[in-house]
Chimera marker file (.cmm) of the C-alpha trace (Angstrom):
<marker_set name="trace">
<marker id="1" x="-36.156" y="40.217" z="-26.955" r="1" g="1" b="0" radius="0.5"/>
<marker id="2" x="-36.792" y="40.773" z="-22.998" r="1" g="1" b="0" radius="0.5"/>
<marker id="3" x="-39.363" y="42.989" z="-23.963" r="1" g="1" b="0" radius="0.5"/>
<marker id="4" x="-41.718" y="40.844" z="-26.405" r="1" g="1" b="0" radius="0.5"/>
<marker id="5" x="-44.769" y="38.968" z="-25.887" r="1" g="1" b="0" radius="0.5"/>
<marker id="6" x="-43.496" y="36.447" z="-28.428" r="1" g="1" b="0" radius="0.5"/>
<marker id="7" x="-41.132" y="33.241" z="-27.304" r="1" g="1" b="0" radius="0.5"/>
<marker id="8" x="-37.792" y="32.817" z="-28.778" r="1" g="1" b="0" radius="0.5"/>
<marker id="9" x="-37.300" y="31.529" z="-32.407" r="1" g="1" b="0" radius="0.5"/>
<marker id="10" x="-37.613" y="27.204" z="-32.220" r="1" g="1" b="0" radius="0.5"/>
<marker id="11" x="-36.984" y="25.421" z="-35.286" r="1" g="1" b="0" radius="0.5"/>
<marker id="12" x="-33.989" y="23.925" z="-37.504" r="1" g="1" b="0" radius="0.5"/>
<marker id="13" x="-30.694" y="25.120" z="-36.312" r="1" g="1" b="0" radius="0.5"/>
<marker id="14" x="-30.022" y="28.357" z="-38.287" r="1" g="1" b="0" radius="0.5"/>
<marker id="15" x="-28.045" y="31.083" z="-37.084" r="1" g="1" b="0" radius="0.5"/>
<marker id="16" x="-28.684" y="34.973" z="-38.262" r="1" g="1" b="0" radius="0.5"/>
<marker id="17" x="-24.904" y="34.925" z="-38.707" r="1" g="1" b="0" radius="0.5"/>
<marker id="18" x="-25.091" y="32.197" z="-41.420" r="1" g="1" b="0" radius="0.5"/>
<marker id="19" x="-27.747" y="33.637" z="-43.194" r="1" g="1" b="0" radius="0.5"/>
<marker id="20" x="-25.836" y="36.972" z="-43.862" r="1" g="1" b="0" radius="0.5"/>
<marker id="21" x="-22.786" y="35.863" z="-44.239" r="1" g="1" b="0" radius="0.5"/>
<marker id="22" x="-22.752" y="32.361" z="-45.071" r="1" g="1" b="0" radius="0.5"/>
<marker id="23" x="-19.909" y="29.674" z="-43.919" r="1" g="1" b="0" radius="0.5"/>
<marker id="24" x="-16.351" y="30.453" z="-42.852" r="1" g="1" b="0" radius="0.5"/>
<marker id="25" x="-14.644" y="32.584" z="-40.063" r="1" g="1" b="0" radius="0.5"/>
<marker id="26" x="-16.669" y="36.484" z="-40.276" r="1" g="1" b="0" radius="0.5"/>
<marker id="27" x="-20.256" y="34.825" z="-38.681" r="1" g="1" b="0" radius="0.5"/>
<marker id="28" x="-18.242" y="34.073" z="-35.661" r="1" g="1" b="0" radius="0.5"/>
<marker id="29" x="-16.345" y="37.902" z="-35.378" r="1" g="1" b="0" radius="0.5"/>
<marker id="30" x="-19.869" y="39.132" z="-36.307" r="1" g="1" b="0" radius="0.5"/>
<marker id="31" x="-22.614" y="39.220" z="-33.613" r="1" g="1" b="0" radius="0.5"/>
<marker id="32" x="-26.221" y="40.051" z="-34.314" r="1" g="1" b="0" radius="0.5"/>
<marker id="33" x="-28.361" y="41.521" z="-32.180" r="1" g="1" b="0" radius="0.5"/>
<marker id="34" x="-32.446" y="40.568" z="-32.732" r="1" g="1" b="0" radius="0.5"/>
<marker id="35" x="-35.716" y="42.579" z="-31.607" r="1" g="1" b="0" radius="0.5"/>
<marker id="36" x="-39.154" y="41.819" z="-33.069" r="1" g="1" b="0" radius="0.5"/>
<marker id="37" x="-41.260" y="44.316" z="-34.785" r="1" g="1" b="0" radius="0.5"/>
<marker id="38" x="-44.555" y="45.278" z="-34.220" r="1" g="1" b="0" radius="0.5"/>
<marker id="39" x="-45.371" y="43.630" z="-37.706" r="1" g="1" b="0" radius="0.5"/>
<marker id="40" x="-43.950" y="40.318" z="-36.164" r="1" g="1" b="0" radius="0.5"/>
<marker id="41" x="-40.850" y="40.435" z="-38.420" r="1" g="1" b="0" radius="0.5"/>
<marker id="42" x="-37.220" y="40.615" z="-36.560" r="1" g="1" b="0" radius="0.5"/>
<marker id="43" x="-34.696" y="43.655" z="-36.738" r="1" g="1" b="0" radius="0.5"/>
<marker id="44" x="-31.822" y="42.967" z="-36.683" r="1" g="1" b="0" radius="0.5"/>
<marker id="45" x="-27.683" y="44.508" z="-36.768" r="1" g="1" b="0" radius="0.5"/>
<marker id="46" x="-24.501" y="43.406" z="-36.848" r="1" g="1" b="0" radius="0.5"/>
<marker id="47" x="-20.858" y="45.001" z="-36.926" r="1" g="1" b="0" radius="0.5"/>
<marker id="48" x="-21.652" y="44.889" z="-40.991" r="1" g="1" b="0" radius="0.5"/>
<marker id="49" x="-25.326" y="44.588" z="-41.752" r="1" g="1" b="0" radius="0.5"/>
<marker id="50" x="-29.285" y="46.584" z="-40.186" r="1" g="1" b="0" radius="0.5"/>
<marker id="51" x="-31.549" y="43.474" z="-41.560" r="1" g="1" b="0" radius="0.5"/>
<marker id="52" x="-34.699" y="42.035" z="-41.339" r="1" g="1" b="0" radius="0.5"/>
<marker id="53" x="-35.765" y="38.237" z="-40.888" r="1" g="1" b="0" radius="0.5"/>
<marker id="54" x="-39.541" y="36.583" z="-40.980" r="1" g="1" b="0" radius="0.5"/>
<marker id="55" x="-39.009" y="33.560" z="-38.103" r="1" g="1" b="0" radius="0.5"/>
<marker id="56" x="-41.368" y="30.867" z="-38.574" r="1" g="1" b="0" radius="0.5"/>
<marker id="57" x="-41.012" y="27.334" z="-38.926" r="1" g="1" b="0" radius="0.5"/>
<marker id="58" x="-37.700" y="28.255" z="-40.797" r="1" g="1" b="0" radius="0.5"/>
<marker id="59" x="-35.767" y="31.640" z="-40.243" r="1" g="1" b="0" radius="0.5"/>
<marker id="60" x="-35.041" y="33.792" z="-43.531" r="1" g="1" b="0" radius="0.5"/>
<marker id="61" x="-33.668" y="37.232" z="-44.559" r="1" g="1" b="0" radius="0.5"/>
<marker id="62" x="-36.094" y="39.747" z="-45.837" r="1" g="1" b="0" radius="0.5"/>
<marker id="63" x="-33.877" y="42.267" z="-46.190" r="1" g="1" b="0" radius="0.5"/>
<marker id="64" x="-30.061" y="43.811" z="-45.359" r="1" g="1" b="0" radius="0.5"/>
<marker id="65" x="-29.330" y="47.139" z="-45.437" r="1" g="1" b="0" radius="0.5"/>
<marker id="66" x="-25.049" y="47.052" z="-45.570" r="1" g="1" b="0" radius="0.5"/>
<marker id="67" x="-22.882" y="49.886" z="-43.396" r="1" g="1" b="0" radius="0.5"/>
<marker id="68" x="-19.351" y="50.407" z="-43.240" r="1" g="1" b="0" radius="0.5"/>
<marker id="69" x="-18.368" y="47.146" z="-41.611" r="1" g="1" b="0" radius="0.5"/>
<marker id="70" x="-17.055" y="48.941" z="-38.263" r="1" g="1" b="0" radius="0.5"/>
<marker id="71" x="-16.963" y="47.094" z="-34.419" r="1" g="1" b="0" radius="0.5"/>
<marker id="72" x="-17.709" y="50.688" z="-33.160" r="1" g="1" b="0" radius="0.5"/>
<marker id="73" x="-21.169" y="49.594" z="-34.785" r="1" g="1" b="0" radius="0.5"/>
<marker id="74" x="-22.401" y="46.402" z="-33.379" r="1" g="1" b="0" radius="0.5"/>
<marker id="75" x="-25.984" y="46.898" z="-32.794" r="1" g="1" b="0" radius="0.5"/>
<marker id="76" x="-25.776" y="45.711" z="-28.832" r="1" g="1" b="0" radius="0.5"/>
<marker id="77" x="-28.160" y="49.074" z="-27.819" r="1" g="1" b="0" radius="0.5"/>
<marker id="78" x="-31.202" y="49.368" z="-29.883" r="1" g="1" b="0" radius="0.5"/>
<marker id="79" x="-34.837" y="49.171" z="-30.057" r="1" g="1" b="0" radius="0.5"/>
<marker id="80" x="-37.893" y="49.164" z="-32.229" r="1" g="1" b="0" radius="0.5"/>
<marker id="81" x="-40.756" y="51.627" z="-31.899" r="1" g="1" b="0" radius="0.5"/>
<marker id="82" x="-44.711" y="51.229" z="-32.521" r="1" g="1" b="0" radius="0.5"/>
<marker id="83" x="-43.925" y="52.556" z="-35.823" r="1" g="1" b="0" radius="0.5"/>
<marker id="84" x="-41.441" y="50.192" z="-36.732" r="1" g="1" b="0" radius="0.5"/>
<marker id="85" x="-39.067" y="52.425" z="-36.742" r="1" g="1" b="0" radius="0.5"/>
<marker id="86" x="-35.638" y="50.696" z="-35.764" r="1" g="1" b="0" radius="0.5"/>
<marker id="87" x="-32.991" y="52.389" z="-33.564" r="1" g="1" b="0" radius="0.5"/>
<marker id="88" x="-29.489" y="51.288" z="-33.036" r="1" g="1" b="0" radius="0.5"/>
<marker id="89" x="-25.937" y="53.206" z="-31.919" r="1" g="1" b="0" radius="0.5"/>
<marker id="90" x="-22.810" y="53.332" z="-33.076" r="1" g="1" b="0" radius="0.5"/>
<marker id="91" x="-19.992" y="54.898" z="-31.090" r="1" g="1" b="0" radius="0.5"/>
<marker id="92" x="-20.907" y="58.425" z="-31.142" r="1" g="1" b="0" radius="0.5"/>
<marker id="93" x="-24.735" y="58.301" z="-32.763" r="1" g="1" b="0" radius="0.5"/>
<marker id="94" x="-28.088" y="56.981" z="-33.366" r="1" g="1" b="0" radius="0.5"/>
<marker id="95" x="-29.435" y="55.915" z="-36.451" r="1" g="1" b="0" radius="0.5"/>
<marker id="96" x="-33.047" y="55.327" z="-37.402" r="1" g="1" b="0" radius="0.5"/>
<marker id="97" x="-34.083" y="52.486" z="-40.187" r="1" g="1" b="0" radius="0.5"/>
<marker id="98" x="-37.262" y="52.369" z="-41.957" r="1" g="1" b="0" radius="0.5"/>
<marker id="99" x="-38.517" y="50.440" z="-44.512" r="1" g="1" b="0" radius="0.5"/>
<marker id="100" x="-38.417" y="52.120" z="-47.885" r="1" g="1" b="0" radius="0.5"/>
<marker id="101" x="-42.142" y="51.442" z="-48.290" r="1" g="1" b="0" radius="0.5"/>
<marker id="102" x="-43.790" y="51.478" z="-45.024" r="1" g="1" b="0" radius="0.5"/>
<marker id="103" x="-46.541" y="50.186" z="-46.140" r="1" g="1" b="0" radius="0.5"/>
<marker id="104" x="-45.254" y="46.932" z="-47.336" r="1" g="1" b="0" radius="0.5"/>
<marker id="105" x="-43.356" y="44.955" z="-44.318" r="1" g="1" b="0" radius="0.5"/>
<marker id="106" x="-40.855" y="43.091" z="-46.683" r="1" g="1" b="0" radius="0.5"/>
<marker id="107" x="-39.832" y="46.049" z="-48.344" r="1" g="1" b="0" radius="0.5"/>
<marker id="108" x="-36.258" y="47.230" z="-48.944" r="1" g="1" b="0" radius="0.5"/>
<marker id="109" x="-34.455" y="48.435" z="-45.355" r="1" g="1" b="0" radius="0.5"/>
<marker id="110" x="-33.318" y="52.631" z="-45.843" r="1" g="1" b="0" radius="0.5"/>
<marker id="111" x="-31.516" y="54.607" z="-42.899" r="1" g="1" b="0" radius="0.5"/>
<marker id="112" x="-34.025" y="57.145" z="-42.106" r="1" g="1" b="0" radius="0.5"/>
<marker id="113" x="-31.772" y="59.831" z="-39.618" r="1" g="1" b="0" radius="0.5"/>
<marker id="114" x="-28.485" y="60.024" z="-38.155" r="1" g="1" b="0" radius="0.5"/>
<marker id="115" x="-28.327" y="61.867" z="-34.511" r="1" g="1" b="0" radius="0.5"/>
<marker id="116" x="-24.729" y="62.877" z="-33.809" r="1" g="1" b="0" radius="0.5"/>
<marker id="117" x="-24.199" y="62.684" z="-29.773" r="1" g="1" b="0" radius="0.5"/>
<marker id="118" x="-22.728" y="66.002" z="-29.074" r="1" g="1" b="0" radius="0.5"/>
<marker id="119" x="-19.049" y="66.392" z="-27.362" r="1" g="1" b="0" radius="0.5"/>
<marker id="120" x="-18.327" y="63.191" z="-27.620" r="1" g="1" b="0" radius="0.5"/>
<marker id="121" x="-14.500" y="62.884" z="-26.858" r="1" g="1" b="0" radius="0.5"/>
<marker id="122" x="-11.641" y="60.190" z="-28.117" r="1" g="1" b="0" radius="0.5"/>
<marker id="123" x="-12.011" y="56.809" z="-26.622" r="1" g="1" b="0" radius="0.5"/>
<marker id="124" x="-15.939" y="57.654" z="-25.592" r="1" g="1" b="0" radius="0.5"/>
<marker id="125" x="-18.833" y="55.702" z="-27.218" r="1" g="1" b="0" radius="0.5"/>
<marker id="126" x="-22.690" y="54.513" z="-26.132" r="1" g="1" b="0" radius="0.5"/>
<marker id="127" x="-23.119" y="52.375" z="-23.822" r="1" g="1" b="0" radius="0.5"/>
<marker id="128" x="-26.706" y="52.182" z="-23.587" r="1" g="1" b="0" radius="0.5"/>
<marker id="129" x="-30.072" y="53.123" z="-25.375" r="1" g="1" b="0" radius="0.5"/>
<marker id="130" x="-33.563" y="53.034" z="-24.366" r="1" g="1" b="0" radius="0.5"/>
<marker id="131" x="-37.150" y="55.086" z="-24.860" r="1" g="1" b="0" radius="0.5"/>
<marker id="132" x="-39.757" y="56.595" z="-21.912" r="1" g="1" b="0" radius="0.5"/>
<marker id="133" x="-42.661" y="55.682" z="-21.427" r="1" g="1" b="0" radius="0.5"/>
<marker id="134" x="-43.572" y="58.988" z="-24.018" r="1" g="1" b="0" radius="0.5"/>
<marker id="135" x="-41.067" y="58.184" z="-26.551" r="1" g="1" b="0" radius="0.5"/>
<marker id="136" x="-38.088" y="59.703" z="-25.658" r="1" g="1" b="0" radius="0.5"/>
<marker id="137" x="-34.858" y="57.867" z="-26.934" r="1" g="1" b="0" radius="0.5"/>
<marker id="138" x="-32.308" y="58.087" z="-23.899" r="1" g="1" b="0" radius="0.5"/>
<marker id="139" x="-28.842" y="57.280" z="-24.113" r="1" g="1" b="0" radius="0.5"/>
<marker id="140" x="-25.585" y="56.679" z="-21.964" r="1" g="1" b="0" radius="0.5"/>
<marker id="141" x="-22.208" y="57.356" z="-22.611" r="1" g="1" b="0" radius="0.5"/>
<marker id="142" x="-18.721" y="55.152" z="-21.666" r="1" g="1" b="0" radius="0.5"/>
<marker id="143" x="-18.265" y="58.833" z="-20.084" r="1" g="1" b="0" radius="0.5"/>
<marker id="144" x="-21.130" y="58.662" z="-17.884" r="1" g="1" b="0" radius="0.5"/>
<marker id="145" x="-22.799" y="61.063" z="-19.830" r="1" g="1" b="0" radius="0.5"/>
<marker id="146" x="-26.818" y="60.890" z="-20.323" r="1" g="1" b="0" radius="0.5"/>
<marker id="147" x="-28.400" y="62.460" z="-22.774" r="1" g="1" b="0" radius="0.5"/>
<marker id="148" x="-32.261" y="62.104" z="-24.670" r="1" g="1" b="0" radius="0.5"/>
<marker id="149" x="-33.582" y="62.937" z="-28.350" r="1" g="1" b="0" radius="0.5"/>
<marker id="150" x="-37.110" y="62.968" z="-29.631" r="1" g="1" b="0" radius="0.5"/>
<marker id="151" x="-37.738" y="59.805" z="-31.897" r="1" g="1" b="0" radius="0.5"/>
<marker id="152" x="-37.538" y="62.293" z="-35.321" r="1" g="1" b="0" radius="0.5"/>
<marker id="153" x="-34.683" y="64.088" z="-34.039" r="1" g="1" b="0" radius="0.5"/>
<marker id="154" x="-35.764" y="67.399" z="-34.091" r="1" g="1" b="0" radius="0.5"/>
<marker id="155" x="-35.255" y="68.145" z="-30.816" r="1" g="1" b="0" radius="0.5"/>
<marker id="156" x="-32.403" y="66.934" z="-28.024" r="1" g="1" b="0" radius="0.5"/>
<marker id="157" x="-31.888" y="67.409" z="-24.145" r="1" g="1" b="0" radius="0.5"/>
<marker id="158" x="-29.410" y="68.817" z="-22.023" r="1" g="1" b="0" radius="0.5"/>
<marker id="159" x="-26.535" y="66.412" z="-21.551" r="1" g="1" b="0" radius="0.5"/>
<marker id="160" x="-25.857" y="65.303" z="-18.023" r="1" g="1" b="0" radius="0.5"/>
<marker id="161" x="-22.495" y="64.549" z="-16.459" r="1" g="1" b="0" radius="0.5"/>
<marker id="162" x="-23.072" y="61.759" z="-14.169" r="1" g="1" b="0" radius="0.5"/>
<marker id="163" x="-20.835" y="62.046" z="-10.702" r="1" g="1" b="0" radius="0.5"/>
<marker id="164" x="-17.734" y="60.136" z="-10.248" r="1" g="1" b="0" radius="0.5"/>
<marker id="165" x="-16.342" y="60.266" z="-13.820" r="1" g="1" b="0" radius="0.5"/>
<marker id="166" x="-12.774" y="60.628" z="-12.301" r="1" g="1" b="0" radius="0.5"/>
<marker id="167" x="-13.304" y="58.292" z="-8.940" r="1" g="1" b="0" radius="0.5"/>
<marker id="168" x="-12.705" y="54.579" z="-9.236" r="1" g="1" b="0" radius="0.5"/>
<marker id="169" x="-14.515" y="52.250" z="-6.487" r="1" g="1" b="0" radius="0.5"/>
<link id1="1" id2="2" r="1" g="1" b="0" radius="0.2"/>
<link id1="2" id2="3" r="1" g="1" b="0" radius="0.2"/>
<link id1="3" id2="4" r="1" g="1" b="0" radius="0.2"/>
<link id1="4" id2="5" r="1" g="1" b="0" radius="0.2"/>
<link id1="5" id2="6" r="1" g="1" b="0" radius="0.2"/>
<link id1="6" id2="7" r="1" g="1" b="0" radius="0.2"/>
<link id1="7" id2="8" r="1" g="1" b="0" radius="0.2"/>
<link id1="8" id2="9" r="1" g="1" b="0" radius="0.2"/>
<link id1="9" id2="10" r="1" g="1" b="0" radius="0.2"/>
<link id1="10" id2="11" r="1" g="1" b="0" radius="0.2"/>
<link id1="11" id2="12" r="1" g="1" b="0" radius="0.2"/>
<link id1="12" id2="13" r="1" g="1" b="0" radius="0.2"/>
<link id1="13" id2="14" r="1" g="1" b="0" radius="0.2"/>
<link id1="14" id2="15" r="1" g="1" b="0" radius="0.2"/>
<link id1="15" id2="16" r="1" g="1" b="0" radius="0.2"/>
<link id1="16" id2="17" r="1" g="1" b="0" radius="0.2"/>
<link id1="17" id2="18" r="1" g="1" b="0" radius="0.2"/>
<link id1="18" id2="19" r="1" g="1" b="0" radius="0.2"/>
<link id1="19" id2="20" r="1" g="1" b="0" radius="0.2"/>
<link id1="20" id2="21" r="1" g="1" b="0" radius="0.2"/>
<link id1="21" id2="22" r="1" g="1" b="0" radius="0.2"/>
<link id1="22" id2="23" r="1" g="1" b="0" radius="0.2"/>
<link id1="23" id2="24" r="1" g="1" b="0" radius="0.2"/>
<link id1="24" id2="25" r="1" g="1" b="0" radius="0.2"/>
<link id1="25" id2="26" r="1" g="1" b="0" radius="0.2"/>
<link id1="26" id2="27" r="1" g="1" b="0" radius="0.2"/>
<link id1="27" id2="28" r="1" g="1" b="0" radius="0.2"/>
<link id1="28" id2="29" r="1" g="1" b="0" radius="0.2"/>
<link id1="29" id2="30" r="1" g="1" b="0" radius="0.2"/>
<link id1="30" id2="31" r="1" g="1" b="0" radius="0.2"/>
<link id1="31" id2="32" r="1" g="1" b="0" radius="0.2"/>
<link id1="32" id2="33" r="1" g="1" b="0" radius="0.2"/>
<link id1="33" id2="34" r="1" g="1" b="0" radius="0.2"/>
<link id1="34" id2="35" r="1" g="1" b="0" radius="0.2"/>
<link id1="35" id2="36" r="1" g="1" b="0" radius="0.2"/>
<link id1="36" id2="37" r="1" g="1" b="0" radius="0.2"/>
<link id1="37" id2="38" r="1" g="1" b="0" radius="0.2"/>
<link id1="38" id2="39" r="1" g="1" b="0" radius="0.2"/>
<link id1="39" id2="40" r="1" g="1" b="0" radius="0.2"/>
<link id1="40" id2="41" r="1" g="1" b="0" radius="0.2"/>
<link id1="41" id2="42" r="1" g="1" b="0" radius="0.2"/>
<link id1="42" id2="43" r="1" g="1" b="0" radius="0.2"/>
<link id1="43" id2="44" r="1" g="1" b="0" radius="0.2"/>
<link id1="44" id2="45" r="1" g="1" b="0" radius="0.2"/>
<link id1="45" id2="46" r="1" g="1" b="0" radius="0.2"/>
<link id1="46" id2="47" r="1" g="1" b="0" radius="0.2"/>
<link id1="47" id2="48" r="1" g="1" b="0" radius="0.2"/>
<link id1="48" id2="49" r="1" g="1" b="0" radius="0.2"/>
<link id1="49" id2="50" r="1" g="1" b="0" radius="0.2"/>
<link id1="50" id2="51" r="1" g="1" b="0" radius="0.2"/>
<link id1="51" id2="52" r="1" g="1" b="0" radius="0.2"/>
<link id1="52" id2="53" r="1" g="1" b="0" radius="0.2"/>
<link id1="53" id2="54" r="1" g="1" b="0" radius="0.2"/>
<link id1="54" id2="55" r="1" g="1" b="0" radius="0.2"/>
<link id1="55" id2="56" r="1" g="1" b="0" radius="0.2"/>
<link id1="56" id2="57" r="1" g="1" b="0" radius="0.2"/>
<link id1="57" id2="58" r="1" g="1" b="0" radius="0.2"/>
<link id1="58" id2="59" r="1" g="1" b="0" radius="0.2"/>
<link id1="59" id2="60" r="1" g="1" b="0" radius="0.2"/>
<link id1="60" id2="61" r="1" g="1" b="0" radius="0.2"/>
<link id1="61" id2="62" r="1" g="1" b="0" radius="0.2"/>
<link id1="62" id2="63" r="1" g="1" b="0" radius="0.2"/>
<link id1="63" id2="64" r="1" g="1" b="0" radius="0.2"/>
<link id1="64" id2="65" r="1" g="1" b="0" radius="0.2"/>
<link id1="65" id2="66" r="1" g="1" b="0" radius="0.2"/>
<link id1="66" id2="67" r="1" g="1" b="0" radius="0.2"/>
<link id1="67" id2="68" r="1" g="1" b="0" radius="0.2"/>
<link id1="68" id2="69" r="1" g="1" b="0" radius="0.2"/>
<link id1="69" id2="70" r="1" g="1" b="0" radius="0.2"/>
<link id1="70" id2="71" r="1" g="1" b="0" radius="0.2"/>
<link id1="71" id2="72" r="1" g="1" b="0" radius="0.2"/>
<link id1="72" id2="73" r="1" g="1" b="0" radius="0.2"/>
<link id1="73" id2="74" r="1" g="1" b="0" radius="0.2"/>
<link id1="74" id2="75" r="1" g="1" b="0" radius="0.2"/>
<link id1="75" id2="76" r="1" g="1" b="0" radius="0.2"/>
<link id1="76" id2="77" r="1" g="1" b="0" radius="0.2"/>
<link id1="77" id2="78" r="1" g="1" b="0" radius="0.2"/>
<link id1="78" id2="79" r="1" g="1" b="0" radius="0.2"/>
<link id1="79" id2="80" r="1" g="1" b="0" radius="0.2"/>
<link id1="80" id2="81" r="1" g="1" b="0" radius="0.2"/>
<link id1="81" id2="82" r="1" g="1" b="0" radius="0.2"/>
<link id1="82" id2="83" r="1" g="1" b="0" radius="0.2"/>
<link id1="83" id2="84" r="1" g="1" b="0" radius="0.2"/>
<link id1="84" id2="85" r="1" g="1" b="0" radius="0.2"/>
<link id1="85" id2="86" r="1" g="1" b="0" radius="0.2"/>
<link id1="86" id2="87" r="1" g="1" b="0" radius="0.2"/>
<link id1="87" id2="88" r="1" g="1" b="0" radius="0.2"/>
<link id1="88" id2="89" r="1" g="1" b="0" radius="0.2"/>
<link id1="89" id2="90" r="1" g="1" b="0" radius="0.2"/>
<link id1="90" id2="91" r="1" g="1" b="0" radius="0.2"/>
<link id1="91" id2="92" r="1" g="1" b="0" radius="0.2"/>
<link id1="92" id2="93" r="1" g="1" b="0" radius="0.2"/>
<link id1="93" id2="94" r="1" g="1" b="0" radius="0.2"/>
<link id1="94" id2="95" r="1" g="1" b="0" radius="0.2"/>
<link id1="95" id2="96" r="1" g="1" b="0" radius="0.2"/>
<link id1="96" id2="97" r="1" g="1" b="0" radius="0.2"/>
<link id1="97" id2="98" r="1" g="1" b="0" radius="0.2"/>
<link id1="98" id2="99" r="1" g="1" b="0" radius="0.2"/>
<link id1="99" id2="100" r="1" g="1" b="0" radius="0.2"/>
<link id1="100" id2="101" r="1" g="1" b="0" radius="0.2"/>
<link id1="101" id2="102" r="1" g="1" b="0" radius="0.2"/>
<link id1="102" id2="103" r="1" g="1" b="0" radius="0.2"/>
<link id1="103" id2="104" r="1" g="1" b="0" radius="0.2"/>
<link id1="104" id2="105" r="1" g="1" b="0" radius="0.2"/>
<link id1="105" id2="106" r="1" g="1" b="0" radius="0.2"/>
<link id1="106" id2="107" r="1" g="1" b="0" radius="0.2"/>
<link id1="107" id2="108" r="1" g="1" b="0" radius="0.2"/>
<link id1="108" id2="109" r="1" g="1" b="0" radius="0.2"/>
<link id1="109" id2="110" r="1" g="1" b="0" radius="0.2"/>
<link id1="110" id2="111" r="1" g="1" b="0" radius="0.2"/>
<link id1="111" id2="112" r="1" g="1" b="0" radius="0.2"/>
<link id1="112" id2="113" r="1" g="1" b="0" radius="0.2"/>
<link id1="113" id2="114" r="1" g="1" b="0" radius="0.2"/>
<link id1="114" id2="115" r="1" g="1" b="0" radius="0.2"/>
<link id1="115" id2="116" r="1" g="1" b="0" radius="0.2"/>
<link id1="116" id2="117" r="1" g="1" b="0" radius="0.2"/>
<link id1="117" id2="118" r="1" g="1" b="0" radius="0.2"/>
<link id1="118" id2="119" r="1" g="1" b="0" radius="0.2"/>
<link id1="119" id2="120" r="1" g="1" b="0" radius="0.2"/>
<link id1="120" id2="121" r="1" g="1" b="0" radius="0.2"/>
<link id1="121" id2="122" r="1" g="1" b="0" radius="0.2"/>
<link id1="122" id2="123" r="1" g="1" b="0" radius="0.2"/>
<link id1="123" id2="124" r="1" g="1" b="0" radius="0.2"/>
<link id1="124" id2="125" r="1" g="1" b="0" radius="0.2"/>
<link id1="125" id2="126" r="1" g="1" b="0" radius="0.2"/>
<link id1="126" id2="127" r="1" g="1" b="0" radius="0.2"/>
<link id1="127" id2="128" r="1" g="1" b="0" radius="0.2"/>
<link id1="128" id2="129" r="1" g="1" b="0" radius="0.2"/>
<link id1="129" id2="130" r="1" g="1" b="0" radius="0.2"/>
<link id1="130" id2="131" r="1" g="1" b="0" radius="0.2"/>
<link id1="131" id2="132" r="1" g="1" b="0" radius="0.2"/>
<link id1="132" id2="133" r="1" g="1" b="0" radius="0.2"/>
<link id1="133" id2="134" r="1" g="1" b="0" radius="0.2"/>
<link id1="134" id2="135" r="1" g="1" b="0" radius="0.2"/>
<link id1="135" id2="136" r="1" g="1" b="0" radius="0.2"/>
<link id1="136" id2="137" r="1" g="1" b="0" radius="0.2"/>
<link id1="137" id2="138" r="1" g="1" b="0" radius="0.2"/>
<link id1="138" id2="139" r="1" g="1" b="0" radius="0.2"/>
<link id1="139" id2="140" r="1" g="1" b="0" radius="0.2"/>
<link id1="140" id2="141" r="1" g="1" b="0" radius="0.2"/>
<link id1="141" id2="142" r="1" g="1" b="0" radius="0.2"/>
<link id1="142" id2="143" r="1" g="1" b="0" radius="0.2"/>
<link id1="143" id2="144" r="1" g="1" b="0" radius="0.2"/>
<link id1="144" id2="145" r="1" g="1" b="0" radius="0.2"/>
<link id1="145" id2="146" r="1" g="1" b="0" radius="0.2"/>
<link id1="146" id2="147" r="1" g="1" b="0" radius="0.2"/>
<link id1="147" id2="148" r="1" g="1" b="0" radius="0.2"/>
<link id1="148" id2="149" r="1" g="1" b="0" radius="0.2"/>
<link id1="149" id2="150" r="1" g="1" b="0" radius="0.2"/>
<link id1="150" id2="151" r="1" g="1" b="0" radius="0.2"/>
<link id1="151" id2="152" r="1" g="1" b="0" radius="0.2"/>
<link id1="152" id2="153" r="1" g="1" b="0" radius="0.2"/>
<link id1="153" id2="154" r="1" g="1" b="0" radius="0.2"/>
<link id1="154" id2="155" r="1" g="1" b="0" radius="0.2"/>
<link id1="155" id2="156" r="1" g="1" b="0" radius="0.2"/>
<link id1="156" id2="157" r="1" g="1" b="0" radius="0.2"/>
<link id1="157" id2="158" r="1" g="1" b="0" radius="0.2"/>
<link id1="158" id2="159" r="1" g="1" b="0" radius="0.2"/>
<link id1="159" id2="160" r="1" g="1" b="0" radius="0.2"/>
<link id1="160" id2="161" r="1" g="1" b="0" radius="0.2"/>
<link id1="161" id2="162" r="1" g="1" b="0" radius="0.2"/>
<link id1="162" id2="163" r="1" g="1" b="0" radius="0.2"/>
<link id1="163" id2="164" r="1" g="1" b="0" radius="0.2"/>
<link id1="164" id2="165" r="1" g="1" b="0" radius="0.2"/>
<link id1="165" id2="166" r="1" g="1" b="0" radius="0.2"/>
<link id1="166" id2="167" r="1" g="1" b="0" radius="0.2"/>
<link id1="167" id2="168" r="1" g="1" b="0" radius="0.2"/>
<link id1="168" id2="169" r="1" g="1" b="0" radius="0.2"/>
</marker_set>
């Protein structure tokens, strides 16, 4: 991740994509995005899968959590918070992941929340998601819409219309 102190994974070639899905065409069509946790194990989600992976000498899978297999959901926009809490968007959400006993870091994966974007239209999706410096998730629309949600979801901003929706260059 851009954002982590620690380097990227070095070891025997392994790829995330082979360890969820094994050999044969689907690991190709089926991109994984990776973000470390603040317990030093790896998030992780794909078009099909929200998992987890301890990367040490060797990379393995902790755990997989398994969603309808959708390339509106590919896992490209999300984050992990201080309390390993891991956010990703699909299309017209975000989803929050936990671990289904906080306490114990290889512990089953459970979706926590769904946050339903509001007014999304047909042929808009996210394009972008990120927190503030206080904890704010913020997200951007194909639409050019911007929007934020506290972490637990219990409370949502205004959504902005960014200028120049209909002008092109």
């Amino acid at each position: 991740s851009d954002s982590s102190p620690l380097g990227a994974f070095v070891g025997p070639r392994v790829s995330a994509q082979l360890l969820v899905h094994g050999q044969g065409l689907f690991p190709v069509a089926d991109p994984i995005s990776l973000v470390y946790g603040p317990d030093g194990l790896v998030w992780g989600s794909s078009t099909s899968h929200i998992l987890r992976l301890a990367i040490g000498s060797n990379m393995s899978v902790v755990a997989m959590f398994a969603h309808n297999n959708s390339f509106q959901f590919h896992g490209a926009y999300s984050l992990v918070a201080a309390d390993n809490t891991y956010f990703c968007s699909d299309a017209g959400s975000v989803t929050a992941y936990g671990l289904a006993d906080p306490a114990d870091p290889r512990s089953a994966i459970r979706r926590l929340r769904v946050f339903d974007v509001r007014g999304v239209v047909d042929g808009e999706h996210l394009v972008g998601l990120s927190m503030t410096y206080d904890g704010y998730l913020i997200y951007a629309t194909s639409a050019g819409r911007v929007g934020g949600v506290s972490r637990d979801f219990s409370s949502a901003s205004e959504v902005l219309q960014l200028p120049g929706r209909d002008r092109v260059g």
